[in-house]
mmCIF file of the N, C-alpha and C atoms, coordinates in Angstrom:
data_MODEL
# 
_entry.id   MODEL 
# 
loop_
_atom_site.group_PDB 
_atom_site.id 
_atom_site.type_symbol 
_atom_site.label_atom_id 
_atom_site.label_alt_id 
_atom_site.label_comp_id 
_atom_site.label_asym_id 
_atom_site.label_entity_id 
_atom_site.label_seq_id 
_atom_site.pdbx_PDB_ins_code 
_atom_site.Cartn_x 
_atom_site.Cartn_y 
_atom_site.Cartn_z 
_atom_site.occupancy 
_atom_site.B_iso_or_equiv 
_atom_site.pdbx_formal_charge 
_atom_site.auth_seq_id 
_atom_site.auth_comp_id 
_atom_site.auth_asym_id 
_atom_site.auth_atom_id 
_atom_site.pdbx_PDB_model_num 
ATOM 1   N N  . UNK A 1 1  ? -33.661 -21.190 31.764  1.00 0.00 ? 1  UNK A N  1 
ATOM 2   C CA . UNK A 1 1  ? -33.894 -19.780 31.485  1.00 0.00 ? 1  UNK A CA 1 
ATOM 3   C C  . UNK A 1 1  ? -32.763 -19.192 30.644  1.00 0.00 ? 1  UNK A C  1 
ATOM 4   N N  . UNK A 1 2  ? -31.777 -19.489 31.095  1.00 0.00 ? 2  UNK A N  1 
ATOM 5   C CA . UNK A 1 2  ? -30.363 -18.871 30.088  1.00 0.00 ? 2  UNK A CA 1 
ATOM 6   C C  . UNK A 1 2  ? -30.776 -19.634 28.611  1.00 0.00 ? 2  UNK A C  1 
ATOM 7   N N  . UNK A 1 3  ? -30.200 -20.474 28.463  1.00 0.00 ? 3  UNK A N  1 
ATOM 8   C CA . UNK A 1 3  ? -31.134 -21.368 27.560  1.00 0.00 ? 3  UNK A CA 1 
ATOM 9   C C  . UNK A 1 3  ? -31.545 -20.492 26.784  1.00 0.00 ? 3  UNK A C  1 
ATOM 10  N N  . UNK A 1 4  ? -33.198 -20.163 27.087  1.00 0.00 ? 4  UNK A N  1 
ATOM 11  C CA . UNK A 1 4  ? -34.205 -19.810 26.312  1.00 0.00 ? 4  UNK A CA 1 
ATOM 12  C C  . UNK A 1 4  ? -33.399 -18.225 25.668  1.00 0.00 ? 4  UNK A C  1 
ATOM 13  N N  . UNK A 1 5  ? -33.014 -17.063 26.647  1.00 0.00 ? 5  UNK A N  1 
ATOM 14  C CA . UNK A 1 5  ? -32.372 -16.075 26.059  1.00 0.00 ? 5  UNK A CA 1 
ATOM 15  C C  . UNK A 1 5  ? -31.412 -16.081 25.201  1.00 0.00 ? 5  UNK A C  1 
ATOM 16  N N  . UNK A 1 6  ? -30.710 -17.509 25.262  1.00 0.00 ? 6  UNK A N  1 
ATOM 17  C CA . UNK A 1 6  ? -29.357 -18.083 24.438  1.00 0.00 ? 6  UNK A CA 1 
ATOM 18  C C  . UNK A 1 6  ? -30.324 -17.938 22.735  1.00 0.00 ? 6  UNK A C  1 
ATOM 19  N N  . UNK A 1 7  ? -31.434 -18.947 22.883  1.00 0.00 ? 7  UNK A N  1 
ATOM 20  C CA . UNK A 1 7  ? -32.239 -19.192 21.496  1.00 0.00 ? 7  UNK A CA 1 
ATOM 21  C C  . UNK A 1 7  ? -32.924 -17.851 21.148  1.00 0.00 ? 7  UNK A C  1 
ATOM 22  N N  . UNK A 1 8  ? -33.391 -17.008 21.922  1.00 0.00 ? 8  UNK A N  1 
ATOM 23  C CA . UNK A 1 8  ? -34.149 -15.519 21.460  1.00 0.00 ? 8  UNK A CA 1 
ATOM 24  C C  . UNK A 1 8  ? -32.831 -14.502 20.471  1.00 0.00 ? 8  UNK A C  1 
ATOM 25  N N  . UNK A 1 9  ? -31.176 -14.753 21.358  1.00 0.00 ? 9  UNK A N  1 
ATOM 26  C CA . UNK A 1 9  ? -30.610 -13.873 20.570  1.00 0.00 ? 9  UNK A CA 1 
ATOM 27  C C  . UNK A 1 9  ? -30.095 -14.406 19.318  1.00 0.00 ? 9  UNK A C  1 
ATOM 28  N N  . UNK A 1 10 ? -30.011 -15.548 19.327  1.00 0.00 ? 10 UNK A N  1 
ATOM 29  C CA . UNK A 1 10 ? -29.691 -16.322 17.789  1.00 0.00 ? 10 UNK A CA 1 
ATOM 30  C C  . UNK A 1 10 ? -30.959 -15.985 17.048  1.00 0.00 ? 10 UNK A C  1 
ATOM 31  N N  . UNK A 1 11 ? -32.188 -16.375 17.023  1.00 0.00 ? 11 UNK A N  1 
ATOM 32  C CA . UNK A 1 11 ? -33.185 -15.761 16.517  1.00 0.00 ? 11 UNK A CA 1 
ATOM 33  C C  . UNK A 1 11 ? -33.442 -14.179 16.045  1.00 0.00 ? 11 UNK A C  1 
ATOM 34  N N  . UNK A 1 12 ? -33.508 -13.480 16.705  1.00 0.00 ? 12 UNK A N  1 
ATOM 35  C CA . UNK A 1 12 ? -32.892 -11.920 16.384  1.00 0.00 ? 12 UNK A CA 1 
ATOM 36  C C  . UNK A 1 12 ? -31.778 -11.908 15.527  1.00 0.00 ? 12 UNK A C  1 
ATOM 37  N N  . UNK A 1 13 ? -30.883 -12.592 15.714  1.00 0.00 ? 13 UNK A N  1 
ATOM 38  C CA . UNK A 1 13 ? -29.410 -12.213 14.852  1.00 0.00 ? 13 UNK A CA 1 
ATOM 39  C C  . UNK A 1 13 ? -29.933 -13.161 13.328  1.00 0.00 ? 13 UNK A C  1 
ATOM 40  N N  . UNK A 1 14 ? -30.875 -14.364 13.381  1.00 0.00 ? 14 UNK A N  1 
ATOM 41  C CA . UNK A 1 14 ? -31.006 -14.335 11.917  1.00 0.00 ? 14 UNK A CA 1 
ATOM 42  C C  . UNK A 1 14 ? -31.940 -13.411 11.819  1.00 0.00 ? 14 UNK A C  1 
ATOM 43  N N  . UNK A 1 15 ? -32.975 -12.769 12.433  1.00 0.00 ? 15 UNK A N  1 
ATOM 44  C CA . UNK A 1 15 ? -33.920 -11.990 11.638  1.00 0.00 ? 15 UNK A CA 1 
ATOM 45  C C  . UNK A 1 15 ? -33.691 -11.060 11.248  1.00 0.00 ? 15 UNK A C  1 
ATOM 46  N N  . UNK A 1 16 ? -32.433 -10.229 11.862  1.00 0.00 ? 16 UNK A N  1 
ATOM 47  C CA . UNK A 1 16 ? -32.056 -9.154  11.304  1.00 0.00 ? 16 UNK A CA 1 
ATOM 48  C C  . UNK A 1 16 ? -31.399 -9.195  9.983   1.00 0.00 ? 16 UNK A C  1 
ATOM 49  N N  . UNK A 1 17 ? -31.642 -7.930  9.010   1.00 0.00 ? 17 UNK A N  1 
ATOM 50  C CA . UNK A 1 17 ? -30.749 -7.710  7.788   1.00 0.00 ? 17 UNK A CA 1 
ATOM 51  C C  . UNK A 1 17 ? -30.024 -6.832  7.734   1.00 0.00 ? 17 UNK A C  1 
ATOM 52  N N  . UNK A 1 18 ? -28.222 -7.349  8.211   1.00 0.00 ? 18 UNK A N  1 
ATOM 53  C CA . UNK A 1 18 ? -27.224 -6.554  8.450   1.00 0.00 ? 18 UNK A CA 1 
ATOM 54  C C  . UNK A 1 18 ? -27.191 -5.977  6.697   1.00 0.00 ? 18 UNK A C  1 
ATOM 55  N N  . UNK A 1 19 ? -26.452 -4.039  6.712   1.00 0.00 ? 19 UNK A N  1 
ATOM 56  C CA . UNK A 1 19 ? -26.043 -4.181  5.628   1.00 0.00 ? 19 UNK A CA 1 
ATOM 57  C C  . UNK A 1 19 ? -25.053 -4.389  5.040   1.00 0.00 ? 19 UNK A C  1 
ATOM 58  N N  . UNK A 1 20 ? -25.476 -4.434  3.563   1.00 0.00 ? 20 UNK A N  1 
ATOM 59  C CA . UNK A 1 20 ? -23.931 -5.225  2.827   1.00 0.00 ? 20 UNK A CA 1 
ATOM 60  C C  . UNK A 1 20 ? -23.124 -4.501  2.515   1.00 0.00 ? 20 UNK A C  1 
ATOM 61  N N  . UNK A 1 21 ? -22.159 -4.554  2.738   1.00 0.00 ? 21 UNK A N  1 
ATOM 62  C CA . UNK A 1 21 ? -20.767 -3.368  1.996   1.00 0.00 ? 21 UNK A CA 1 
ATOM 63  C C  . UNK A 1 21 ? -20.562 -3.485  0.872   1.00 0.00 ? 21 UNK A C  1 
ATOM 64  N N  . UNK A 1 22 ? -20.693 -2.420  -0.218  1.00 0.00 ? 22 UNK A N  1 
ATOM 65  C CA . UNK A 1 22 ? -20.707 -1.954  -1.400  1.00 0.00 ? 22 UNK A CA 1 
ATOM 66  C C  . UNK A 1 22 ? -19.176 -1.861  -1.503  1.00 0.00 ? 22 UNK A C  1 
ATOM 67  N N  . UNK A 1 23 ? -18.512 -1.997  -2.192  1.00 0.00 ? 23 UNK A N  1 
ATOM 68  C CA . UNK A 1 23 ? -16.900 -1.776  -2.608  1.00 0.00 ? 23 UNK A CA 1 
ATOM 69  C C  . UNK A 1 23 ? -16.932 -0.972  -4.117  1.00 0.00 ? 23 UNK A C  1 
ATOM 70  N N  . UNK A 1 24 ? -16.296 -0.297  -4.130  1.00 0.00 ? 24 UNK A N  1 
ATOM 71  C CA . UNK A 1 24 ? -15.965 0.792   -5.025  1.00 0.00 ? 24 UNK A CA 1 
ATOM 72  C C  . UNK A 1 24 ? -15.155 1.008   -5.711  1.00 0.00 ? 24 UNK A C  1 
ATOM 73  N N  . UNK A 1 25 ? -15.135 0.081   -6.693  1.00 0.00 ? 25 UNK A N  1 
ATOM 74  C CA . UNK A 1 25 ? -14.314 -0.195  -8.066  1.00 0.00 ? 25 UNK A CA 1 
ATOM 75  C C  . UNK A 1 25 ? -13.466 1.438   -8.612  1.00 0.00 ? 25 UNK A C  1 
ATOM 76  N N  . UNK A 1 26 ? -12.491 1.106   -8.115  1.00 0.00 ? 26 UNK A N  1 
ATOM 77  C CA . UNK A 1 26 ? -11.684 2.535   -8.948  1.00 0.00 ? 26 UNK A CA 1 
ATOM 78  C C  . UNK A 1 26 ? -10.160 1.889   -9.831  1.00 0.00 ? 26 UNK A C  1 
ATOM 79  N N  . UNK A 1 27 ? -10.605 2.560   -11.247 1.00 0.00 ? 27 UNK A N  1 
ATOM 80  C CA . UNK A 1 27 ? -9.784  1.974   -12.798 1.00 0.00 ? 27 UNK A CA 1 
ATOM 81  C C  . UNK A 1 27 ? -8.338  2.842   -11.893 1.00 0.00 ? 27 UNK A C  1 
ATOM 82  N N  . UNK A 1 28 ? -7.028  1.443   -12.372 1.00 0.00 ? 28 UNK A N  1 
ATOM 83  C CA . UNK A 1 28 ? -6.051  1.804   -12.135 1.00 0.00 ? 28 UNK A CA 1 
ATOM 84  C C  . UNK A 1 28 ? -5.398  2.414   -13.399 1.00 0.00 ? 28 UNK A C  1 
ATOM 85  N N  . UNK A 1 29 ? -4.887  3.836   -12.715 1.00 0.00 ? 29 UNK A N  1 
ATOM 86  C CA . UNK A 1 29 ? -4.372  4.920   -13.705 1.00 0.00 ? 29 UNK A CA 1 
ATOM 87  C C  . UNK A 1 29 ? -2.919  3.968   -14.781 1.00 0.00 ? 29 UNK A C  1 
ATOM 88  N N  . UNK A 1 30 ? -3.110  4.102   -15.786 1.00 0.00 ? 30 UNK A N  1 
ATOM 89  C CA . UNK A 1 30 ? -2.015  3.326   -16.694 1.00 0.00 ? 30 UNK A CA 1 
ATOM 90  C C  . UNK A 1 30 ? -0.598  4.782   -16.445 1.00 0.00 ? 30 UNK A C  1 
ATOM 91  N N  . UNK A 1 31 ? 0.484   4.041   -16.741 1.00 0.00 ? 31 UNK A N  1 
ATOM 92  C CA . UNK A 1 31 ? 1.510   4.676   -16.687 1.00 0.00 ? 31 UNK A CA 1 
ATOM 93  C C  . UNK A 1 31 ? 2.227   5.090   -17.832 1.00 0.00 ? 31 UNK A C  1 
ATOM 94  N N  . UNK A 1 32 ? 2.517   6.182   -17.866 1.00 0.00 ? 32 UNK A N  1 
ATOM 95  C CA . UNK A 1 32 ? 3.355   6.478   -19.212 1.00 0.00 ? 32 UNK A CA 1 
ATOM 96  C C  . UNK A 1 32 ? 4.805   5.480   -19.417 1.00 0.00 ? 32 UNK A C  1 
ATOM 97  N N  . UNK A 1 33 ? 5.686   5.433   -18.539 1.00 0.00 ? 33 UNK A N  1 
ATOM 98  C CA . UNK A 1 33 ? 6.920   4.977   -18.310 1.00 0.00 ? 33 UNK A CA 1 
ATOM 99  C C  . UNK A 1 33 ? 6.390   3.134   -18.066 1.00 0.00 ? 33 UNK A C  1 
ATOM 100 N N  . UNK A 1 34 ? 7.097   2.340   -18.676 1.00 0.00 ? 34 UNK A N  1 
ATOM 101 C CA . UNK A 1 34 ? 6.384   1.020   -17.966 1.00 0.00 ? 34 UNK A CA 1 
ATOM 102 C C  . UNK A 1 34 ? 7.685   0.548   -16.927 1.00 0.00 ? 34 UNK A C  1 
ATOM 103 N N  . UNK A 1 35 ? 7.163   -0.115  -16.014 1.00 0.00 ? 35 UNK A N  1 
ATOM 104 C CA . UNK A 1 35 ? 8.193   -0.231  -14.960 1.00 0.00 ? 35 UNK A CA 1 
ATOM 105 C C  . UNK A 1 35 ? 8.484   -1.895  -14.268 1.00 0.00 ? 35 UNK A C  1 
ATOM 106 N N  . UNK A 1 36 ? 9.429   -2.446  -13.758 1.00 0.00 ? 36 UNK A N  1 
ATOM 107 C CA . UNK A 1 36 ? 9.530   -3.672  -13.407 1.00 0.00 ? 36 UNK A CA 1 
ATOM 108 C C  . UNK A 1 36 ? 10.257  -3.364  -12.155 1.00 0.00 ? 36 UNK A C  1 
ATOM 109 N N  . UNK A 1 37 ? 9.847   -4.111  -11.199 1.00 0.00 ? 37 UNK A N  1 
ATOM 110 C CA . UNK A 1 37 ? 10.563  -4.153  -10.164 1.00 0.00 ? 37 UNK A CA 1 
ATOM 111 C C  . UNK A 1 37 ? 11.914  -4.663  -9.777  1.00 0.00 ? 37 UNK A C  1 
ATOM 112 N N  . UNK A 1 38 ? 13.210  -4.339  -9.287  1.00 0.00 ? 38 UNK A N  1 
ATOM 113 C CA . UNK A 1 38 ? 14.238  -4.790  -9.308  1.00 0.00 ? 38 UNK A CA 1 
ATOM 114 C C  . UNK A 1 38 ? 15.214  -4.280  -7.644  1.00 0.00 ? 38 UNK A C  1 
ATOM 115 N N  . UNK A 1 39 ? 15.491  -5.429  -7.306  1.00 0.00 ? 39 UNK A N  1 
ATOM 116 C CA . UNK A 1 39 ? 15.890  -5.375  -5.683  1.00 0.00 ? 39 UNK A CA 1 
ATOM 117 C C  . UNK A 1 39 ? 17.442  -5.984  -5.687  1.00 0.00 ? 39 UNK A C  1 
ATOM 118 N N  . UNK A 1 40 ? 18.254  -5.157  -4.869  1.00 0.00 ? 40 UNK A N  1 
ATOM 119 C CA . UNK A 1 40 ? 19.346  -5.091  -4.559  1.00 0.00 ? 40 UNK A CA 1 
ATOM 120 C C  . UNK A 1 40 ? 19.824  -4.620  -2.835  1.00 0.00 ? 40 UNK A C  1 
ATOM 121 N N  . UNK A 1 41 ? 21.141  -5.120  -3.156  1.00 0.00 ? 41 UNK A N  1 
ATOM 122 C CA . UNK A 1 41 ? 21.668  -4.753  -1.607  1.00 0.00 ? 41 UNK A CA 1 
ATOM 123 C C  . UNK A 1 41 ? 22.297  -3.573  -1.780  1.00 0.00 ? 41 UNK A C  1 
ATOM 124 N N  . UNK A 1 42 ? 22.484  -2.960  -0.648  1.00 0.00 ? 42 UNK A N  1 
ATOM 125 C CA . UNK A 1 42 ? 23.420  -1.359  -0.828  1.00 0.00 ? 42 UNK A CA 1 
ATOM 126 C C  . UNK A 1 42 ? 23.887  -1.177  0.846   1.00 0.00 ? 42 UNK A C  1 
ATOM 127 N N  . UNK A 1 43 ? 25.000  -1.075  0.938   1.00 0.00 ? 43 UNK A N  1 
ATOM 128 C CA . UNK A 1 43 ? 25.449  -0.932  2.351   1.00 0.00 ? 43 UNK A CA 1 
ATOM 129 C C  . UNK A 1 43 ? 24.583  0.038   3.284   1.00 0.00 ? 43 UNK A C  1 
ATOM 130 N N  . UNK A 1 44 ? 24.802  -0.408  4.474   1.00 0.00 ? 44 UNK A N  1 
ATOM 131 C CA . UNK A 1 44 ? 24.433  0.389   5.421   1.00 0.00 ? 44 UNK A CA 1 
ATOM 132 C C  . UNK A 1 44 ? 24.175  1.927   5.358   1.00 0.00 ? 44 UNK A C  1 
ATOM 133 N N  . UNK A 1 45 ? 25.497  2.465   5.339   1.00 0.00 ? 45 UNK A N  1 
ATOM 134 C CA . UNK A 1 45 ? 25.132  4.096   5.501   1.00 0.00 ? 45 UNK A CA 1 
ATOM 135 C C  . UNK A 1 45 ? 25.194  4.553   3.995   1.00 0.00 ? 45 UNK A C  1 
ATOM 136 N N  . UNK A 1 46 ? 25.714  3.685   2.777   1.00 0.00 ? 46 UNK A N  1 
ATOM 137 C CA . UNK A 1 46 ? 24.683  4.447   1.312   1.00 0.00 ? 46 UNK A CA 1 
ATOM 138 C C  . UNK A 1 46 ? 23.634  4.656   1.522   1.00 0.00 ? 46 UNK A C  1 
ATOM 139 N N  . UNK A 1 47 ? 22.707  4.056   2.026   1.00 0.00 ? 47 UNK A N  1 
ATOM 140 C CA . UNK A 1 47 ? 21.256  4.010   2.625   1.00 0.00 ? 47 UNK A CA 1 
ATOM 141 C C  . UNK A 1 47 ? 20.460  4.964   3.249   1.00 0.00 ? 47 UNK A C  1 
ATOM 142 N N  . UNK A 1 48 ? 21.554  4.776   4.433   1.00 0.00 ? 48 UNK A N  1 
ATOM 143 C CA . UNK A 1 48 ? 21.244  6.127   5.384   1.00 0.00 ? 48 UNK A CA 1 
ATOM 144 C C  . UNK A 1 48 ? 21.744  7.598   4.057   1.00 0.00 ? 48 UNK A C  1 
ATOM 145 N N  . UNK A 1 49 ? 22.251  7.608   3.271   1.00 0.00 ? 49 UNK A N  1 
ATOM 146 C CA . UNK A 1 49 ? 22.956  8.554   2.750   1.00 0.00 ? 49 UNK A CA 1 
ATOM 147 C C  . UNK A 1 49 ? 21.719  9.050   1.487   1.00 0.00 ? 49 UNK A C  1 
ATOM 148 N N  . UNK A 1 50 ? 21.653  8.050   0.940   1.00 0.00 ? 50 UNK A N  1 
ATOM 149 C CA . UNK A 1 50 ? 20.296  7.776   0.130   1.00 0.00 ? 50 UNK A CA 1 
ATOM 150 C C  . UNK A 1 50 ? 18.964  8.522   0.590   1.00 0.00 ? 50 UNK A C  1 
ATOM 151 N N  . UNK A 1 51 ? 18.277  8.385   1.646   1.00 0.00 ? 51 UNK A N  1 
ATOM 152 C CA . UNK A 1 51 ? 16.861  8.650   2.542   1.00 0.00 ? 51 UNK A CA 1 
ATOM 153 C C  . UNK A 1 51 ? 17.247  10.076  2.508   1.00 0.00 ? 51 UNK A C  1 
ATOM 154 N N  . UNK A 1 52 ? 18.712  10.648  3.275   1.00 0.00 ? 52 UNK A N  1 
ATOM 155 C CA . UNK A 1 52 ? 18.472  11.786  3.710   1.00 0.00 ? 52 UNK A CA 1 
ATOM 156 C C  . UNK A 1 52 ? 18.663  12.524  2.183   1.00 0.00 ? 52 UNK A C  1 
ATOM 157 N N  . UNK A 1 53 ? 19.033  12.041  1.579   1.00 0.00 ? 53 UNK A N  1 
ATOM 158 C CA . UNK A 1 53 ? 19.547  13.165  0.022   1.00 0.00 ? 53 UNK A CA 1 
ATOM 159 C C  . UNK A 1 53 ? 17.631  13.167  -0.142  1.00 0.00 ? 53 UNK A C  1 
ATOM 160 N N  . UNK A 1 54 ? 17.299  12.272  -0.100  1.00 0.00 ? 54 UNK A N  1 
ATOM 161 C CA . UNK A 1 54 ? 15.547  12.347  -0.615  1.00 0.00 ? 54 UNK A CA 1 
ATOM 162 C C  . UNK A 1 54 ? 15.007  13.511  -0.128  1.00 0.00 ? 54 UNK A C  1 
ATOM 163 N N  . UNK A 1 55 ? 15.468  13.426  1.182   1.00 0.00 ? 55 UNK A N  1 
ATOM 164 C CA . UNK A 1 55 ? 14.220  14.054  2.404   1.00 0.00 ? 55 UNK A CA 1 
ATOM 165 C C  . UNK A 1 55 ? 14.659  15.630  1.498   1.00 0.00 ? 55 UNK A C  1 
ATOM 166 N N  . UNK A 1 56 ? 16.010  15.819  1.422   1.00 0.00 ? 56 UNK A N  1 
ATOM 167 C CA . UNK A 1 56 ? 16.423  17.082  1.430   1.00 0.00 ? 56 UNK A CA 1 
ATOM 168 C C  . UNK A 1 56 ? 15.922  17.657  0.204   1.00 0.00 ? 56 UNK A C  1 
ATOM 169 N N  . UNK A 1 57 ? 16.049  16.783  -0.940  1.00 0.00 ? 57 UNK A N  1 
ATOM 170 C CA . UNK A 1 57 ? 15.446  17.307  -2.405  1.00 0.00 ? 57 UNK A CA 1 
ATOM 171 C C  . UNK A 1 57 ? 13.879  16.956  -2.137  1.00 0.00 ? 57 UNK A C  1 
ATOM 172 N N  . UNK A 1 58 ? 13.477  17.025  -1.433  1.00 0.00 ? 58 UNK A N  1 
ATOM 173 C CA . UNK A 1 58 ? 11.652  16.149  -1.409  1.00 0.00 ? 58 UNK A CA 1 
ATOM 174 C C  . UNK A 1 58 ? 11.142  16.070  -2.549  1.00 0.00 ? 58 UNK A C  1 
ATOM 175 N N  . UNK A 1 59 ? 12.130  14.553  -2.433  1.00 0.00 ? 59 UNK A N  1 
ATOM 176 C CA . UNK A 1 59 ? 11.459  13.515  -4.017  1.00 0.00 ? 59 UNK A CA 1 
ATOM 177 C C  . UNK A 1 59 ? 11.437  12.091  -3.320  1.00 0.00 ? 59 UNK A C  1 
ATOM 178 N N  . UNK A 1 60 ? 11.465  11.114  -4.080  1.00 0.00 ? 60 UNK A N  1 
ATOM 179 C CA . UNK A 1 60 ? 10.898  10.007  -3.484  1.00 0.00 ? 60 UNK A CA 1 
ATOM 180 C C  . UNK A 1 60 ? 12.639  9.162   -3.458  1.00 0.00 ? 60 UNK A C  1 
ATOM 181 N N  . UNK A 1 61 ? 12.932  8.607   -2.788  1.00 0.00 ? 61 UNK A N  1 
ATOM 182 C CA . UNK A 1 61 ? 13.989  7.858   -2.965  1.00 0.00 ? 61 UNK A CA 1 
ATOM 183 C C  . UNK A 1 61 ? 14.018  6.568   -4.449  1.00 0.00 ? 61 UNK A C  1 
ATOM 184 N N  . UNK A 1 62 ? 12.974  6.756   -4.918  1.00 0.00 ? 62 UNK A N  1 
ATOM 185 C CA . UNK A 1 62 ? 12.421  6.109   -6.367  1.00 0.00 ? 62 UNK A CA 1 
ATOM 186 C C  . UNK A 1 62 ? 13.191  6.980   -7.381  1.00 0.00 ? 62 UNK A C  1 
ATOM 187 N N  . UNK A 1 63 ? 12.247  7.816   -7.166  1.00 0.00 ? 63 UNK A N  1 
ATOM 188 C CA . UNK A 1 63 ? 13.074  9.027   -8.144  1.00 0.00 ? 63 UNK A CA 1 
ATOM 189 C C  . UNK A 1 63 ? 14.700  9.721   -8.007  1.00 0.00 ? 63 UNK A C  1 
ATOM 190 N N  . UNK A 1 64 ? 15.244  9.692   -7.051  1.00 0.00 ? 64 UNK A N  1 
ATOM 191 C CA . UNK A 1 64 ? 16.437  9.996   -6.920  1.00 0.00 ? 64 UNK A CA 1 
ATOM 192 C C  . UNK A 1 64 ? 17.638  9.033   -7.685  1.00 0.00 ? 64 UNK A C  1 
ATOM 193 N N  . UNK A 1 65 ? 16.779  7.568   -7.392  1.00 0.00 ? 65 UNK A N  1 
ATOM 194 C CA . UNK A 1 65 ? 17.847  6.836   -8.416  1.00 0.00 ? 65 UNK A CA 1 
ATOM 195 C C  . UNK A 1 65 ? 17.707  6.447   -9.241  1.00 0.00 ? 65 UNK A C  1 
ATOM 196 N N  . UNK A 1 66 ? 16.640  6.561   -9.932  1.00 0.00 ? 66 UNK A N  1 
ATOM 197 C CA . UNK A 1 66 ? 15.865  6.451   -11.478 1.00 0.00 ? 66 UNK A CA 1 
ATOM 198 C C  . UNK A 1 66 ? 17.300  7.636   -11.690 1.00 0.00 ? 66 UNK A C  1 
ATOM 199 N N  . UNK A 1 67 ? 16.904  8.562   -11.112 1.00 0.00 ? 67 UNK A N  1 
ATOM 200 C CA . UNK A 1 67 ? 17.406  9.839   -11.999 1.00 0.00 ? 67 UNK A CA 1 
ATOM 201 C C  . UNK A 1 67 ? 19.078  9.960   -12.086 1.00 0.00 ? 67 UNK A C  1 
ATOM 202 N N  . UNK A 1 68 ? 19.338  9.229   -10.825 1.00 0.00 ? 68 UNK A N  1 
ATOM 203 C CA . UNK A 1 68 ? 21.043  9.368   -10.995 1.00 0.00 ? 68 UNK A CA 1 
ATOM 204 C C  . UNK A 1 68 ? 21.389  7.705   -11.728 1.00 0.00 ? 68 UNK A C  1 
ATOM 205 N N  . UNK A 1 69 ? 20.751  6.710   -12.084 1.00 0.00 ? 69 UNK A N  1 
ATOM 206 C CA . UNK A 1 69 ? 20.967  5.631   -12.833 1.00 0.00 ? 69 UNK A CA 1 
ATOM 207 C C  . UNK A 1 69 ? 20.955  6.220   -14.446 1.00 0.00 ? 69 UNK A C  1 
ATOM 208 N N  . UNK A 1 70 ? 19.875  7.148   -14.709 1.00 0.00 ? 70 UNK A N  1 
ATOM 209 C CA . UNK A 1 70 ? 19.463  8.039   -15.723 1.00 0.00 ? 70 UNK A CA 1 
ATOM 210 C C  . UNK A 1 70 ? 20.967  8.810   -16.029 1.00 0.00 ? 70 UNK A C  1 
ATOM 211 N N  . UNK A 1 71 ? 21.496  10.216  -15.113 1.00 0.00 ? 71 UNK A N  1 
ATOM 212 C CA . UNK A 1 71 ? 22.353  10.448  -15.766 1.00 0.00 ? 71 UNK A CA 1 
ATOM 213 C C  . UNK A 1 71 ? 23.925  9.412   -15.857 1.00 0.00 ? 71 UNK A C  1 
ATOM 214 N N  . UNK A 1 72 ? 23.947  8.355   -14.938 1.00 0.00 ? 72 UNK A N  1 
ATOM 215 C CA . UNK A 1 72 ? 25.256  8.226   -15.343 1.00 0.00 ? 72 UNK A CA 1 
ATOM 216 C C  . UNK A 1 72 ? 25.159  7.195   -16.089 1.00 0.00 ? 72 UNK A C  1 
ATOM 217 N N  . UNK A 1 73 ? 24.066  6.593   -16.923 1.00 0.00 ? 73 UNK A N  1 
ATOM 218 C CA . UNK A 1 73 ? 23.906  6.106   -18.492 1.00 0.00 ? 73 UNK A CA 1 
ATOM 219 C C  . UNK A 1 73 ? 24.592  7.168   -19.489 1.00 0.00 ? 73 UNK A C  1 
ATOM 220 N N  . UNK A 1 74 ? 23.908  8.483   -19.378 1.00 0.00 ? 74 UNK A N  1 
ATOM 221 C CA . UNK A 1 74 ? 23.972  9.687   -20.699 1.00 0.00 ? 74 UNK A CA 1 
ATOM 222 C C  . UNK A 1 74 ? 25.374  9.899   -19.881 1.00 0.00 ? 74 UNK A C  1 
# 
């Protein structure tokens, strides 16, 4: 008897037609600036020193040192 209910729900599960998930192609925005990734060490509390200067100007810690690599080039 188990059996037979074992073969009824495999049967059901092929007869059914689950649906298919559609995925939704979205064009990645091109960038004005072109950019490469580049990784370094930086002590402990520069770090900690780093995050909070971000939080406080609310910019990205990206942008904070783009921008201070930026002025102390010029």
């Amino acid at each position: 008897m188990e059996k037979q209910s074992i073969n009824d729900l495999i049967n059901k599960a092929k007869s059914s037609n689950p649906q298919k998930t559609i995925q939704k192609i979205v064009p990645i925005i091109s960038k004005e600036i072109e950019e490469v990734q580049f990784s370094f060490y930086l002590e402990k509390e520069l770090l900690k020193k780093l995050k909070l200067k971000a939080l406080q100007q609310e910019i990205s810690m990206k942008q904070l040192v783009n921008n201070a690599i930026k002025a102390f080039i010029e």
